[in-house]
matplotlib code that plots the C-alpha trace (Angstrom):
import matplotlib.pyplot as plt

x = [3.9, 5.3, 8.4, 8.9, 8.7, 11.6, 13.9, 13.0, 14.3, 17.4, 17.9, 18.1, 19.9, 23.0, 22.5, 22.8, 25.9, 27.7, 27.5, 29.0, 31.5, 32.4, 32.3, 34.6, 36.7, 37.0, 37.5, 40.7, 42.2, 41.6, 43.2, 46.5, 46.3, 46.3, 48.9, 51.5, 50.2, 50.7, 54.4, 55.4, 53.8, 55.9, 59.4, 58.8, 58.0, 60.9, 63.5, 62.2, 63.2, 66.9, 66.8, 66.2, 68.6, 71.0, 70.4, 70.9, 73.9, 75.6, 74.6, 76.3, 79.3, 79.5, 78.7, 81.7, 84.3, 83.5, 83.9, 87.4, 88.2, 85.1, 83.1, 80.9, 78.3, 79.0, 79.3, 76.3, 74.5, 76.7, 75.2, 71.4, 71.9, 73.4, 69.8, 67.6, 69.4, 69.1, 65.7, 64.6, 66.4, 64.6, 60.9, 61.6, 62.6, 59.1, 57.1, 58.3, 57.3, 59.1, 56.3, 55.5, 57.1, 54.6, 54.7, 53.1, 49.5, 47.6, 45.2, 47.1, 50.5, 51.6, 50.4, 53.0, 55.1, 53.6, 50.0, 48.2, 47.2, 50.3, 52.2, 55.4, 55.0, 55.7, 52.9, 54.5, 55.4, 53.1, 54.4, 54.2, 51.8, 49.0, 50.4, 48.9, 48.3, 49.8, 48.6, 50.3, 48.5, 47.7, 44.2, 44.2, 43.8, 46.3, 45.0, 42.6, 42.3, 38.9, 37.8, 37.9, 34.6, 35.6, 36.9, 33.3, 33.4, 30.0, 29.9, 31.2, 34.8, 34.6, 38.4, 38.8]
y = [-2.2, 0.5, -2.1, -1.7, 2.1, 2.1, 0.0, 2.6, 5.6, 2.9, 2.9, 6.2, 7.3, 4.8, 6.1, 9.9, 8.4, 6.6, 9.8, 11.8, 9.6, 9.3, 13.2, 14.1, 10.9, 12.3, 16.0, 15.0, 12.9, 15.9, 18.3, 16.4, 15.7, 19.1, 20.6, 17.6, 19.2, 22.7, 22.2, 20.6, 23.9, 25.9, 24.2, 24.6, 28.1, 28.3, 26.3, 27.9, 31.4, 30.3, 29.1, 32.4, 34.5, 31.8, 31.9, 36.1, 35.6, 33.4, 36.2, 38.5, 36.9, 35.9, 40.0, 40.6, 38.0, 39.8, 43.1, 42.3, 42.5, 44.6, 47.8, 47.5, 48.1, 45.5, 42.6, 43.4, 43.0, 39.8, 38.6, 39.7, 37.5, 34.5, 34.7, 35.5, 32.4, 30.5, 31.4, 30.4, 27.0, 26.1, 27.4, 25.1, 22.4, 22.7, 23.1, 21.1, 22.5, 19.9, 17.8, 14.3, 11.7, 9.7, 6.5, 7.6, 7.7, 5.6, 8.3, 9.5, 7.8, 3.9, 1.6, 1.6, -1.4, -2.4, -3.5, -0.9, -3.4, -2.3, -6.3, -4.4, -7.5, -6.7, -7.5, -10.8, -10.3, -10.7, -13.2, -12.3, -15.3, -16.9, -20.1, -23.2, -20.8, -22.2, -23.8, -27.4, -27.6, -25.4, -23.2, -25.9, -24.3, -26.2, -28.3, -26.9, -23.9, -22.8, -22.1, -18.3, -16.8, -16.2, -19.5, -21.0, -22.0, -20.9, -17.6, -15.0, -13.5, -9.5, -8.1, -4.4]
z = [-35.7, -33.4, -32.9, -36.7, -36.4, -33.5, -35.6, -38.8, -36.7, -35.4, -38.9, -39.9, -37.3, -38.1, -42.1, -40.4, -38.4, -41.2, -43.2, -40.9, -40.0, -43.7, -44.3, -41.4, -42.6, -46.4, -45.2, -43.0, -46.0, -48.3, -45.5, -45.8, -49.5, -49.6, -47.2, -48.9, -52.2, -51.3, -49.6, -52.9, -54.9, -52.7, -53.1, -57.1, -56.9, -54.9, -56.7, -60.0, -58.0, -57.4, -60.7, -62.2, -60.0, -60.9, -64.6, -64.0, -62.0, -65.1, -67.4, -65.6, -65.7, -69.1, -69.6, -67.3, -68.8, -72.3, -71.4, -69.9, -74.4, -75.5, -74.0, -72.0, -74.1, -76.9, -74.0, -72.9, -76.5, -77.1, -74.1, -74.9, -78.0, -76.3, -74.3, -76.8, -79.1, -75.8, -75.5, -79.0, -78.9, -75.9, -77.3, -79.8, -77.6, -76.2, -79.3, -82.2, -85.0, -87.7, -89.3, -88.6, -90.6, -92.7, -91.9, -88.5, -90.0, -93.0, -94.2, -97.2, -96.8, -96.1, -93.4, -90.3, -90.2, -87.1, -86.6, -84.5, -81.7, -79.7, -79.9, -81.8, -83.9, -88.1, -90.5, -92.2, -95.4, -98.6, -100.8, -104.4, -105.7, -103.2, -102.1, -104.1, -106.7, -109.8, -113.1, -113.6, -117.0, -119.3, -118.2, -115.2, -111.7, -108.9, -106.7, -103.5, -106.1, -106.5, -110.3, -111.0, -112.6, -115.5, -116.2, -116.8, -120.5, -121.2, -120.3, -123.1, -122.7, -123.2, -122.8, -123.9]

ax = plt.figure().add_subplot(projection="3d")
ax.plot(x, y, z, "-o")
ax.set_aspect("equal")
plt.show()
């Protein structure tokens, strides 16, 4: 019994080991995830910088090729509504605000042409009669044509 005892503390001292081991391991692979992460953060911020003192820079220069013909004043509000149209273009560019077109959804509207299980495959198309559907004699089903209900002679006929 006290054998059994020893190898219970073996045991949870390897557990208290792995653990460890495993903590220290993740830690160190977050560490660098997170330094790669953060460099990449960095170099947007900074290339969304340039892109904004570039973006000044070109304004400035359109300002200054209009005011070569113009006063200085109205090539500066030619060139406050070239950004502000700029500005709304691209505001739209991000959020669409046209409506969907209908045959994207069923509720309300058509099926899409597609089925939805993602194959990209058309429906086939629905032929106007079911085949073998056809009366070779007069009030005679075809043949492998199943009788209708209201075919059963005994039963009354009510049409409105």
């Amino acid at each position: 019994m006290d054998r059994l005892d020893h190898l219970e503390h073996l045991d949870k001292h390897l557990v208290e080991e792995l653990a460890q081991v495993t903590r220290e391991t993740v830690r160190e692979e977050l560490r660098e995830q997170t330094r790669k992460q953060r460099r990449k953060a960095m170099l947007y911020a900074a290339s969304g910088a340039v892109a904004l003192y570039a973006g000044a820079a070109l304004a400035l220069a359109v300002g200054l090729a209009l005011a070569l013909g113009l006063p200085d004043w109205a090539a500066a509000l030619i060139t406050a509504a070239i950004l502000g149209v700029a500005a709304y273009v691209l505001r739209g560019a991000a959020r669409p605000s046209r409506p969907t077109p209908e045959g994207d959804h069923v509720i309300g509207g058509r099926a899409p042409a597609t089925p939805p299980g993602g194959t990209g495959m058309p429906y086939p198309p629905v032929p106007p009669v079911a085949p073998g559907v056809g009366t070779p004699a007069a009030g005679t089903p075809g043949p492998g044509v199943p009788p209708r209900p209201d075919d059963n002679p005994e039963q009354p006929h009510h049409r409105g």
